[in-house]
VOPAGU-2260 file (C-alpha; in pm, 1 decimal, decimal comma):
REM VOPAGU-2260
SITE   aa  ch    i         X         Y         Z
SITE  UNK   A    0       0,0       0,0       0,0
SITE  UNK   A    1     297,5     251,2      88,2
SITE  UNK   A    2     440,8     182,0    -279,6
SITE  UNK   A    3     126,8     226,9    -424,3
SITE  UNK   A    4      87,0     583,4    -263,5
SITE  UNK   A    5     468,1     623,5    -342,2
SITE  UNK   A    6     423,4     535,2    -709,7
SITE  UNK   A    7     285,8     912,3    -809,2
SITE  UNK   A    8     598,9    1073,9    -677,9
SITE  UNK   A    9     843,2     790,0    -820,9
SITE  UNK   A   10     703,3     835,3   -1169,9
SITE  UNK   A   11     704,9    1188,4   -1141,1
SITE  UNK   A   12    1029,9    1188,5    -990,3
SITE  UNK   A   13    1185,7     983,9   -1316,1
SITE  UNK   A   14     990,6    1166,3   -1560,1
SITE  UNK   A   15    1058,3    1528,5   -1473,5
SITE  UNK   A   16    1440,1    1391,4   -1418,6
SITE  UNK   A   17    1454,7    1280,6   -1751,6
SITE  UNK   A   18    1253,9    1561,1   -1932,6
SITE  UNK   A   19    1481,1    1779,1   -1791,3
SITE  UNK   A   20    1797,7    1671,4   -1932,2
SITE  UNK   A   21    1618,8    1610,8   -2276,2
SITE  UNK   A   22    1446,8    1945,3   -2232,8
SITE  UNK   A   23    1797,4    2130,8   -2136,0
SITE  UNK   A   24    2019,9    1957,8   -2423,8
SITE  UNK   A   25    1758,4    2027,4   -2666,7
SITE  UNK   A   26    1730,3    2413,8   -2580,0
SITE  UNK   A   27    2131,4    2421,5   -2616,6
SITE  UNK   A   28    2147,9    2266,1   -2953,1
SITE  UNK   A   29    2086,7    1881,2   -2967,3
SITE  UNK   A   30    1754,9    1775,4   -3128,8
SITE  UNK   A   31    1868,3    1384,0   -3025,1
SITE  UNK   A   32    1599,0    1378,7   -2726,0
SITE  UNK   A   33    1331,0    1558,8   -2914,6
SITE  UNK   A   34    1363,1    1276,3   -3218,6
SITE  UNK   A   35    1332,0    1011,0   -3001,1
SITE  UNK   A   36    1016,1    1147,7   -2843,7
SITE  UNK   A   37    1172,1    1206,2   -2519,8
SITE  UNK   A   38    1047,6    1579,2   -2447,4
SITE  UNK   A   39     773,3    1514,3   -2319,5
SITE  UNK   A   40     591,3    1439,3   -1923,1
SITE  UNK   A   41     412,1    1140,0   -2028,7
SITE  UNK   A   42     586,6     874,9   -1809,8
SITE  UNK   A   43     554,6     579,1   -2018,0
SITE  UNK   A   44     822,9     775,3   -2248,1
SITE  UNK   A   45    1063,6     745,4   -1990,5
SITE  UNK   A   46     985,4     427,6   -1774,1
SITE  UNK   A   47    1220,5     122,9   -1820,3
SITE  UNK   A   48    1019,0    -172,3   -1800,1
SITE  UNK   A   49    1300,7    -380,3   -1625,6
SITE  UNK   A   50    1341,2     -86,4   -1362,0
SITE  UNK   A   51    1029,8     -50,0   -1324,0
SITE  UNK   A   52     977,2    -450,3   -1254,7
SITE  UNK   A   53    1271,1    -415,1   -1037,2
SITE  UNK   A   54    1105,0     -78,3    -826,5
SITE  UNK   A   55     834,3    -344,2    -702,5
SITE  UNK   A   56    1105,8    -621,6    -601,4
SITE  UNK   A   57    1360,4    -436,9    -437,0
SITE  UNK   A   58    1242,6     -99,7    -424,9
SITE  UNK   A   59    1460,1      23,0    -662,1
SITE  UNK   A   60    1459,0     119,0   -1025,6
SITE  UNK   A   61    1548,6     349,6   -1259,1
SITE  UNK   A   62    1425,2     512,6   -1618,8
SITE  UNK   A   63    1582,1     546,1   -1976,0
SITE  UNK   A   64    1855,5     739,1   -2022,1
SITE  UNK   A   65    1768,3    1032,2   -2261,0
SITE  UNK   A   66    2028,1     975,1   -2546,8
SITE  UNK   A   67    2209,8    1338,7   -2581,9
SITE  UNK   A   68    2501,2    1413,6   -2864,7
SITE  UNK   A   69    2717,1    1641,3   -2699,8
SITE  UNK   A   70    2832,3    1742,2   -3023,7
SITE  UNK   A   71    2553,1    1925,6   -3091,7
SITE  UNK   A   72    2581,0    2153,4   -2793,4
SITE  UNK   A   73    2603,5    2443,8   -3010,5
SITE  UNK   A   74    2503,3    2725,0   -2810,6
SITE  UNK   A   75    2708,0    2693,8   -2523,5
SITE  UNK   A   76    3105,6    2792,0   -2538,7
SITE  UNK   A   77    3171,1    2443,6   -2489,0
SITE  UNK   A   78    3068,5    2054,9   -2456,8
SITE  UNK   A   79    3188,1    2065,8   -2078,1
SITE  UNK   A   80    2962,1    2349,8   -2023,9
SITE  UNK   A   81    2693,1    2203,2   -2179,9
SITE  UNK   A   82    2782,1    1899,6   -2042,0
SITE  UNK   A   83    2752,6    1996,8   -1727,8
SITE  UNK   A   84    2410,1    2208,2   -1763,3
SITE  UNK   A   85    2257,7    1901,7   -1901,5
SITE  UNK   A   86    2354,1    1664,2   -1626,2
SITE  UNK   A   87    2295,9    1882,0   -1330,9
SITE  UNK   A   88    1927,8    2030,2   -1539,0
SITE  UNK   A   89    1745,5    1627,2   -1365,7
SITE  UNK   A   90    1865,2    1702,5   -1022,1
SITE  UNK   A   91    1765,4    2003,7   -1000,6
SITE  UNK   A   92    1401,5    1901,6   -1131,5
SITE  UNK   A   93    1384,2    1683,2    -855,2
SITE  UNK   A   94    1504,3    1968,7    -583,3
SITE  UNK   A   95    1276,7    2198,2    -750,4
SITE  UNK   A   96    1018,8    1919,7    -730,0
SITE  UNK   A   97    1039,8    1840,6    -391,5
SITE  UNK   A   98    1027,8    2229,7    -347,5
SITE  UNK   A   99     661,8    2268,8    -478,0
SITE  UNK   A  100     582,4    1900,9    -251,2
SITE  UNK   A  101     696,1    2100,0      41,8
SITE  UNK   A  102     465,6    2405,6     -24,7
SITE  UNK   A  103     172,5    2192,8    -105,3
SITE  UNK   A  104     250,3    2003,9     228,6
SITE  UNK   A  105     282,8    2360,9     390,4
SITE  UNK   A  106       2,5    2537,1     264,3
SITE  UNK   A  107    -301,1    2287,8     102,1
SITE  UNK   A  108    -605,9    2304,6     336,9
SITE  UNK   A  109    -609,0    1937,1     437,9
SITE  UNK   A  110    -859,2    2011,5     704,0
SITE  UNK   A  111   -1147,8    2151,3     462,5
SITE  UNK   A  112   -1096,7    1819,5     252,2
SITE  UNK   A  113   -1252,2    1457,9     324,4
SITE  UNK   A  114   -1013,3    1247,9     516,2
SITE  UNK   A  115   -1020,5     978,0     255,5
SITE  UNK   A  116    -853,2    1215,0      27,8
SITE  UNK   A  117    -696,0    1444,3     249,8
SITE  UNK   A  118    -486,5    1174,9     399,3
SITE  UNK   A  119    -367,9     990,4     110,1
SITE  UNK   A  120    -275,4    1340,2     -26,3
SITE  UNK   A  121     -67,0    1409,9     219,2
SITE  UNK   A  122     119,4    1083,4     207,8
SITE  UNK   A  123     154,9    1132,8    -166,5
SITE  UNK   A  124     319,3    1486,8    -117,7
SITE  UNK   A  125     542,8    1367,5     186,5
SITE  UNK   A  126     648,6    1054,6     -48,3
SITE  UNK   A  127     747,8    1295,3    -302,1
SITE  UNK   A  128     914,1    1565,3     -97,6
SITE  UNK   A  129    1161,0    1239,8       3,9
SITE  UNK   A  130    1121,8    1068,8    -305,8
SITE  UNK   A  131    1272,0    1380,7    -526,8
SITE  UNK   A  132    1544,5    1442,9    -315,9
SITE  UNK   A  133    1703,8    1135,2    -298,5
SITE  UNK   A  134    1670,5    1075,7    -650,3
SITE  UNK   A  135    1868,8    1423,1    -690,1
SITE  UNK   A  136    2112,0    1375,1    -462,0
SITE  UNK   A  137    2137,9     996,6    -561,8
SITE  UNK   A  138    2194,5    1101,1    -888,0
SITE  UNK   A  139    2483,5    1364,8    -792,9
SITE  UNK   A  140    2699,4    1055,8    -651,7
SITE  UNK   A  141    3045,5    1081,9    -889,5
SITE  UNK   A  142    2973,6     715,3    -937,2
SITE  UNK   A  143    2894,2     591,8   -1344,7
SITE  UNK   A  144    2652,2     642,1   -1512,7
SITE  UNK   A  145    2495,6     858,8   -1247,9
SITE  UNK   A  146    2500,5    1248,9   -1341,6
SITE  UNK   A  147    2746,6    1358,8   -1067,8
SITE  UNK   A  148    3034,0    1166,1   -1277,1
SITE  UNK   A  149    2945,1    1312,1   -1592,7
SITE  UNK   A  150    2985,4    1660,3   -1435,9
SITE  UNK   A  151    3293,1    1566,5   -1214,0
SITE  UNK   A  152    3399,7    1440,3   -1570,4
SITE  UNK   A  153    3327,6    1778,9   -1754,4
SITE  UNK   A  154    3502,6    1969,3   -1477,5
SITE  UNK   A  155    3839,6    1744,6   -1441,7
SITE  UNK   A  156    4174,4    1830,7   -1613,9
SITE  UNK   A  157    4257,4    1599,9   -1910,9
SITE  UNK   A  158    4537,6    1396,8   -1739,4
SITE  UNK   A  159    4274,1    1318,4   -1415,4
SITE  UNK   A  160    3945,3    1266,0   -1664,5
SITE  UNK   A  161    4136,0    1006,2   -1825,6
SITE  UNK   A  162    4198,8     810,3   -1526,3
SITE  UNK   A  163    3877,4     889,3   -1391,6
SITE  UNK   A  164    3699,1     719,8   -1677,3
SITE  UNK   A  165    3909,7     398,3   -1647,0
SITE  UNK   A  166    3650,0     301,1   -1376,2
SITE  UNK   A  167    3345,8     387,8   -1612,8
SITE  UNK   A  168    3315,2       7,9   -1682,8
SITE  UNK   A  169    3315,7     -64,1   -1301,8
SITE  UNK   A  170    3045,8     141,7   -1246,1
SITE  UNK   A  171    2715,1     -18,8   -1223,1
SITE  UNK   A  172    2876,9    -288,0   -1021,1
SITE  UNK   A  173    2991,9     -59,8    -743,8
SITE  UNK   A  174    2622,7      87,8    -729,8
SITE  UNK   A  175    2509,7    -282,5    -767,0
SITE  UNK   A  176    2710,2    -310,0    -444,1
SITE  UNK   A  177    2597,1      19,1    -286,6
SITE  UNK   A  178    2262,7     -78,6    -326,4
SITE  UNK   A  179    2277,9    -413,5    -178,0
SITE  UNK   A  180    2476,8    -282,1     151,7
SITE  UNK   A  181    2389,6     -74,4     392,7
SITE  UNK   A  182    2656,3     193,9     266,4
SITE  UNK   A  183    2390,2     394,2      27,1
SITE  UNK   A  184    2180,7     488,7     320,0
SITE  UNK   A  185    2473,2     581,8     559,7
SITE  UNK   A  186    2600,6     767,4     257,6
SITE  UNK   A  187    2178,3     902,8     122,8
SITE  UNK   A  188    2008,9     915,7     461,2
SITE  UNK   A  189    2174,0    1203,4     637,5
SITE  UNK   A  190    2204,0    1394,2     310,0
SITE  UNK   A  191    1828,7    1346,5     210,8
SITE  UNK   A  192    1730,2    1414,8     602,3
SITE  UNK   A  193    1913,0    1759,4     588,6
SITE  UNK   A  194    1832,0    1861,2     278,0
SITE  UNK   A  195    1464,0    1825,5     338,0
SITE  UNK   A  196    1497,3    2047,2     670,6
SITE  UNK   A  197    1684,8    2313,2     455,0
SITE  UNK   A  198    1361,3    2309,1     231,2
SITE  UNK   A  199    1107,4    2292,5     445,9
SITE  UNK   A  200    1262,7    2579,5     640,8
SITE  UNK   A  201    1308,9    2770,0     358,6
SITE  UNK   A  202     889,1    2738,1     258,4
């Protein structure tokens, strides 16, 4: 029952995440995520179907990557820059995201509404307040594929970026291995827990 009140923010959560690096590599030259249909908020665009399998088995998952040609970053001064606008553009969805949760959560009359919509409401919001910013800060790890390494990889000198992407292969194993020990939440949990005090201090 939780996941099924969770499941609005999750696909939210992966669909704004992914619309926004499509969205943001599109506006700076690349048409790649517009011609595969990826500019868009409908989540079935974005949902992998063996992530999404695997959100309902072990509680985690993950979308399609929105396929981006940093070539085409034309109208930035360089493919780091863009590079680095495109990666960070899905966090910061989520942050922003979890932003508007918090406000709703704040501000939303739940005591002029029927309980039996009121209170699954307010789950909903509270799911996606959390649910957003651990996907953004998730996401910011400097671990491959995840965005944080492509903008630790757009920022590094040439002589460190090339040792830095002899691990790229050996990524998905060590977050295979994140996952399945408790090291992601001693690493997530104190981030996500602050962060969400800094937002719903600042609303």
């Amino acid at each position: 029952m939780n996941l099924l009140i969770a499941l609005p923010g999750i696909l939210w959560a992966l669909t704004i995440h992914e619309f926004a690096h499509g969205y943001v590599a599109y506006k700076i030259g690349d048409p790649t995520p517009k011609l595969a249909g990826r500019l868009t908020l409908n989540p079935i665009a974005h949902i992998d179907l063996l992530g999404f399998i695997a959100l309902f088995l072990v509680h985690f998952g993950w979308a399609k990557p929105v396929p981006i040609n940093p070539r085409n970053f034309t109208k930035v001064s360089s493919w780091r820059t863009g590079e680095i606008l495109v990666s960070f553009a899905g966090p910061l969805a989520n942050f922003l995201s979890a932003f508007v949760s918090a406000l709703l959560l704040k501000y939303l009359p739940f005591y002029a509404i029927s309980p039996s919509i009121s209170e699954p409401l307010f789950l909903m919001l509270k799911y996606s307040l959390f649910i957003n910013v651990a996907f953004g800060i998730f996401n910011l790890l400097p671990i491959p594929p995840l965005d944080g390494s492509k903008i630790l990889e757009a920022i590094l000198p040439y002589k460190y970026w090339i040792q830095y992407k002899k691990i790229e292969p050996y990524g998905p194993i060590i977050l295979i291995i994140l996952i399945i020990t408790p090291v992601i939440n001693w690493i997530l949990i104190p981030l996500v827990d602050g962060f969400v005090r800094v937002i719903l201090t600042l609303t």
